[in-house]
C-alpha positions as CSV (number, residue, x, y, z in Angstrom):
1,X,0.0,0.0,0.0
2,X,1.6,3.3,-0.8
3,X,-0.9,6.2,1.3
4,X,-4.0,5.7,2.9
5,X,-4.3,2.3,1.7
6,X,-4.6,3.6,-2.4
7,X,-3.5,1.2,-5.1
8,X,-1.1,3.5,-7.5
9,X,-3.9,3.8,-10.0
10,X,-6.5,4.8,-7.4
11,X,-3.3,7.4,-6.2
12,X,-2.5,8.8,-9.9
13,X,-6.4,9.4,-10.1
14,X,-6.9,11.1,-7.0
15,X,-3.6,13.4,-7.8
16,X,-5.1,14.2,-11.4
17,X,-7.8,17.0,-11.0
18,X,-8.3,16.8,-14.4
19,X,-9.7,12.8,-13.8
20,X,-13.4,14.7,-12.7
21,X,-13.6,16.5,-16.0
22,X,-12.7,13.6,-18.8
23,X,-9.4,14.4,-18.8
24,X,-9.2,17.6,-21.1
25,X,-8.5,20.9,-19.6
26,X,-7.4,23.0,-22.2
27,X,-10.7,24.4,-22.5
28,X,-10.2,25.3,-19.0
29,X,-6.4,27.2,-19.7
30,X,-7.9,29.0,-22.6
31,X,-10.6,30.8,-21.3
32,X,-8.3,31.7,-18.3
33,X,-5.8,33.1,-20.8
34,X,-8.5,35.0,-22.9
35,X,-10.2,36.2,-20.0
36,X,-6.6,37.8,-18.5
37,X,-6.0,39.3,-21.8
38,X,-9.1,40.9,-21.9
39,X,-8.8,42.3,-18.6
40,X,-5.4,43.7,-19.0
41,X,-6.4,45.3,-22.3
42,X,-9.4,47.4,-20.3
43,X,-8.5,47.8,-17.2
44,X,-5.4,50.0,-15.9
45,X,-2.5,47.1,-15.8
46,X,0.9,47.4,-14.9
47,X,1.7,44.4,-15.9
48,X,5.6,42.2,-15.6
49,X,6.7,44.4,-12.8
50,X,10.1,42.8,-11.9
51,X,10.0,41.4,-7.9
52,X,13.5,39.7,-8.4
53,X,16.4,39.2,-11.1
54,X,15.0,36.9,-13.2
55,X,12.7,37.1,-15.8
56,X,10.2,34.9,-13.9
57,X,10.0,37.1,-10.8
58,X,7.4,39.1,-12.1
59,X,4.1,40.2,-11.0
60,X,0.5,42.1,-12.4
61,X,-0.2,44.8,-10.9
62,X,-4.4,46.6,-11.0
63,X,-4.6,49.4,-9.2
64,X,-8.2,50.2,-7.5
65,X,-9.9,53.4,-8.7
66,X,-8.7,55.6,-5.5
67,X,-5.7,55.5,-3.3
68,X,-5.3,53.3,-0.4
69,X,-7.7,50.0,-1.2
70,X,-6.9,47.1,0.0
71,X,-4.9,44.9,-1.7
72,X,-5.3,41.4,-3.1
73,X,-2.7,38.7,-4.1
74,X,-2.9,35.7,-5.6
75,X,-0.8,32.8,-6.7
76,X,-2.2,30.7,-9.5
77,X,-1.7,26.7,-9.9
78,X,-0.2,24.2,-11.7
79,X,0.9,21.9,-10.0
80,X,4.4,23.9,-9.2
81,X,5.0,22.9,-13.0
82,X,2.8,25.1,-15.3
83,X,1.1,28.3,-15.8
84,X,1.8,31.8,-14.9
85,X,0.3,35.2,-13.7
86,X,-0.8,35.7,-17.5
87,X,-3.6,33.4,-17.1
88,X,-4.7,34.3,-13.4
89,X,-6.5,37.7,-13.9
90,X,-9.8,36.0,-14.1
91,X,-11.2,38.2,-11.1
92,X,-9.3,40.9,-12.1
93,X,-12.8,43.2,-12.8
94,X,-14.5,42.0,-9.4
95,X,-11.7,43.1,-7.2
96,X,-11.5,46.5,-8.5
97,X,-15.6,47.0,-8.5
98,X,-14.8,45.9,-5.0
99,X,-12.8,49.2,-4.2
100,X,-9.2,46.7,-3.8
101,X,-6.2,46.3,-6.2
102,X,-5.3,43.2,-7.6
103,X,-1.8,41.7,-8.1
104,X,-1.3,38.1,-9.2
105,X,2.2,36.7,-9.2
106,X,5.0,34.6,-11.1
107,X,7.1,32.1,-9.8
108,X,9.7,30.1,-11.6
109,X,8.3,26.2,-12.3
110,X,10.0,23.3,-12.0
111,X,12.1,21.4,-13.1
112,X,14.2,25.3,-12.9
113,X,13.2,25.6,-9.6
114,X,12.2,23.6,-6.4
115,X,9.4,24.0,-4.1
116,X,11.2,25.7,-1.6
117,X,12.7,28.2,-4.4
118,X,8.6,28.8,-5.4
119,X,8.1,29.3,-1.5
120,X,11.0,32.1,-1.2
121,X,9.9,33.7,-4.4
122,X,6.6,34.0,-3.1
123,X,8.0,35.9,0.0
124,X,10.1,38.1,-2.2
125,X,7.3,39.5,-4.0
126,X,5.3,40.2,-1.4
127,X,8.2,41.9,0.0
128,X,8.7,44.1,-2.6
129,X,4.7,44.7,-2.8
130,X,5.3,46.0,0.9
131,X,8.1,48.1,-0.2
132,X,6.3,49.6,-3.1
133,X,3.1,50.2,-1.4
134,X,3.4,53.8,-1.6
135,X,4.1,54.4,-5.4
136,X,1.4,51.6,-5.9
137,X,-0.8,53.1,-3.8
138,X,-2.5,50.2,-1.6
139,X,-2.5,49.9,2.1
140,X,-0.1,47.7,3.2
141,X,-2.0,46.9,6.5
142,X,-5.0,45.9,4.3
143,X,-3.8,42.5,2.8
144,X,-5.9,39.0,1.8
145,X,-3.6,36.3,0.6
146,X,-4.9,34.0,-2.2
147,X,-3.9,30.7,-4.2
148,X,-5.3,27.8,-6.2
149,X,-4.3,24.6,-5.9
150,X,-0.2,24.3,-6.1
151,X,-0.6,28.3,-4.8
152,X,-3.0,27.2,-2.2
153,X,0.2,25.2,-1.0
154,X,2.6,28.1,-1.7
155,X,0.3,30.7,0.2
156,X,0.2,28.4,3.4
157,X,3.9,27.9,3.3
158,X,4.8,31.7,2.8
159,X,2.5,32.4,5.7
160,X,4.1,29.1,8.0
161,X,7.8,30.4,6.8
162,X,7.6,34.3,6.5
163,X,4.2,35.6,8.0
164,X,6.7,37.6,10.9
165,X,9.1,38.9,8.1
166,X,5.7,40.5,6.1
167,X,4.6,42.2,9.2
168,X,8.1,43.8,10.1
169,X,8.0,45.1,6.4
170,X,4.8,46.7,7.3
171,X,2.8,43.8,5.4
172,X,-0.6,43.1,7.2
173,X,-2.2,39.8,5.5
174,X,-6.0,39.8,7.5
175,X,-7.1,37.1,5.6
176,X,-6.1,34.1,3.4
177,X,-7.8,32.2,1.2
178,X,-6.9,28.8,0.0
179,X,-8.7,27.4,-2.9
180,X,-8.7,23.3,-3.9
181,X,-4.8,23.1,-2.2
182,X,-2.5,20.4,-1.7
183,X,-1.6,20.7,1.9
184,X,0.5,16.9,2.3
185,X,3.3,16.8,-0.5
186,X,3.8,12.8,1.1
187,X,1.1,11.6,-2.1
188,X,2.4,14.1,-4.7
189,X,6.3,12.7,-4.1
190,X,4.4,9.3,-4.9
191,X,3.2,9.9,-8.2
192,X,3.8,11.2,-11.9
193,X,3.1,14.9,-10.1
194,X,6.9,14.6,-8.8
195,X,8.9,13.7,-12.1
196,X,9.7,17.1,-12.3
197,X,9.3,18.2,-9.0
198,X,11.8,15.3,-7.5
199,X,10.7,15.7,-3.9
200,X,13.1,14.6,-1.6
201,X,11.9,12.9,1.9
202,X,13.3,16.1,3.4
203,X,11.1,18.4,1.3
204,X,8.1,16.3,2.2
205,X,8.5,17.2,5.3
206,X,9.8,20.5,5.6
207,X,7.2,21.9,2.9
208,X,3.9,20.1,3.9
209,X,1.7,22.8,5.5
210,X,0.2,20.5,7.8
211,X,3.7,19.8,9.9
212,X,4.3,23.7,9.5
213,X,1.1,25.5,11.0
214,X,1.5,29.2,11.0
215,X,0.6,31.5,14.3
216,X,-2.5,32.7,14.5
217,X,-3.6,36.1,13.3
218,X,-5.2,36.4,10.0
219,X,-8.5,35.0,9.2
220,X,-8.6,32.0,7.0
221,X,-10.9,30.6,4.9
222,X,-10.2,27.1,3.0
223,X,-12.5,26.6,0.3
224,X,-12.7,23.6,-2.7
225,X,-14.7,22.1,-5.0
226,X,-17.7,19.8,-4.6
227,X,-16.6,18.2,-7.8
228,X,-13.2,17.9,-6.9
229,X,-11.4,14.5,-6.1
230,X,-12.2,13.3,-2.5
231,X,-8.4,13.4,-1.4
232,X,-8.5,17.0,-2.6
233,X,-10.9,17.4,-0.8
234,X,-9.9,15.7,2.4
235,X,-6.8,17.6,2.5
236,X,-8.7,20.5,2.6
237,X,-11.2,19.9,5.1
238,X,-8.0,18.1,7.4
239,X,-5.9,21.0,7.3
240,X,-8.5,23.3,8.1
241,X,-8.8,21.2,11.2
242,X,-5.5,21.6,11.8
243,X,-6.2,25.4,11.4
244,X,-8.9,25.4,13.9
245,X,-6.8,23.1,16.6
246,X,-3.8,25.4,16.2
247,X,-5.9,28.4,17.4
248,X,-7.0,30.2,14.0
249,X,-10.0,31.5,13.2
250,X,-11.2,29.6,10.4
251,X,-13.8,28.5,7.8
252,X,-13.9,25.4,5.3
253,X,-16.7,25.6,2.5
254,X,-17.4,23.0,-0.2
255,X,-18.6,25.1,-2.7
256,X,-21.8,22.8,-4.8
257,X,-21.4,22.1,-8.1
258,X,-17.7,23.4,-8.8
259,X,-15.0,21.4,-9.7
260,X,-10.7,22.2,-9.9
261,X,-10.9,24.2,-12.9
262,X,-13.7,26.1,-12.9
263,X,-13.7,27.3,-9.4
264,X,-11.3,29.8,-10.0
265,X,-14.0,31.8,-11.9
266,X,-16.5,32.7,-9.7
267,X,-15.5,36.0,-7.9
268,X,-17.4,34.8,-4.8
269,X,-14.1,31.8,-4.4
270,X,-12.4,34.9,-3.6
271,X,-13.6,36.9,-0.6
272,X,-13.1,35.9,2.7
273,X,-15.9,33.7,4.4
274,X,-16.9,36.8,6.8
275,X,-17.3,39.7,3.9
C-alpha cells in the first residue's frame, strides 16, 4: 500500500484533477488566458513588474480606482509545473468593482526551480509589494492572501515560513484564502506529479503545510470544489482542522457544483468567508 491504503492507479487518479472532467483541460487554460488578456487590455494594468532578477520574478499589478484600497494577491496553480500570472486575472474586474487592487504573481516552475525556491519567491514578492506600497498606492495593512491549488500550497507555506518577516516590512495579510490546495506533499512525491518536482523525503517534510502550522492572526478561509477529487478534498477539510486546533479562526466551505478548474471563476471563491 503506498498512502492511505490507495493502489497507485486509485493514487494517480486522486492526484489528477483533471480525472473529474474527462481528462481535457485546455478548455479550461484558454478561457483563463483569454479572460486575463481581456482584462489587462481594459483595465489599468501594470503588468511584468520585476520582484526579483530573473525574468520569472514578475508580477501584475491593478490598481483600485482611488488611493489606499486594499490589496489582493494571488498565486495561480499548476501543479508547481505550469502556468503563470498571464492566465490568473480571471477576477481581475470584481476586485476593483470591489474598491481593492489586484496583483497576481509569477514564480519560476519546476524542473528550474524547487518547491522551496517557489516558497522564497513568493516571500520576495510580497516583499517588494510591501516596499512599493506607496508608489502603488495600496495599504499595506489591508492584505488578503490567495492561491489555487499548487498556490494554495505556496500561500500556506509563505505564511508558516515568512508571516513575521511580512509584518516587520509593514505587510498586514487579514485574511487568506486557499482554494482546492495540496496541503501533504507525502502523495504528490508518490506519483507522476513529482517527475519534475523530485521531492526529496526532506522536502516532504519540511514543505507540507500540515507539519508547519503558521501562528494565529489572520482569518482563514479554505474553500474547494464539490466536484473535486475526494483526497483534494480531504486535505482540505484536514488542514483546516488543523487550522482550527492550532488556534485560528477559520472556515472550510465546499462550494456545490464546482469542480478544480472552474472554481477559480466565480469572484465569490475569492472573498473571505466573513465579507
Amino acid at each position: 500500500m503506498l498512502y492511505r491504503g490507495f493502489t497507485q492507479a486509485e493514487l494517480d487518479q486522486e492526484y489528477s484533477p483533471r480525472s473529474m472532467i474527462g481528462g481535457d483541460l485546455t478548455p479550461y487554460v484558454e478561457s483563463w488566458a483569454a479572460l486575463s488578456a481581456q482584462h489587462r487590455a481594459q483595465l489599468d494594468c501594470h503588468e511584468n513588474l520585476a520582484y526579483g532578477d530573473s525574468p520569472t520574478q514578475v508580477l501584475d499589478f491593478f490598481p483600485a480606482k482611488g488611493t489606499g484600497a486594499p490589496l489582493h494577491v494571488f498565486i495561480h496553480g499548476g501543479y508547481w509545473q505550469a502556468l503563470s500570472q498571464r492566465e490568473s486575472a480571471m477576477v481581475a474586474p470584481a476586485m476593483i468593482e470591489a474598491e481593492q487592487s489586484f496583483a497576481t504573481l509569477n514564480y519560476t516552475l519546476a524542473p528550474d526551480a524547487r518547491i522551496g525556491d517557489m516558497i522564497e519567491e513568493c516571500r520576495t514578492a510580497l516583499l517588494w509589494l510591501a516596499a512599493n506600497a506607496g508608489n502603488l498606492g495600496f495599504d499595506p495593512a489591508r492584505i488578503t492572501l490567495s492561491g489555487h491549488s499548487a498556490g494554495a500550497h505556496l500561500a500556506a507555506m509563505v505564511m508558516a515560513t515568512s508571516a513575521d518577516a511580512l509584518a516587520r516590512a509593514g505587510l498586514r495579510v487579514r485574511d487568506v484564502i486557499l482554494i482546492s490546495g495540496v496541503y501533504d506533499l507525502e502523495p504528490i512525491s508518490l506519483t507522476p506529479v513529482n517527475d519534475p518536482l523530485q521531492l526529496t523525503p526532506v522536502e516532504v517534510h519540511d514543505l507540507s503545510p500540515i507539519l508547519h502550522l503558521p501562528a494565529p492572526g489572520p482569518r482563514y478561509r479554505v474553500t474547494v470544489g464539490e466536484r473535486d477529487t475526494p483526497e483534494f478534498i480531504r486535505q482540505s477539510r484536514d488542514y483546516a482542522e488543523l487550522l482550527r486546533k492550532g488556534g485560528h479562526s477559520v472556515n472550510f466551505d465546499l462550494q456545490k457544483g464546482l469542480q478544480h478548474f472552474d472554481i477559480i471563476m466565480h469572484p465569490g471563491t475569492f472573498w473571505a468567508a466573513t465579507k
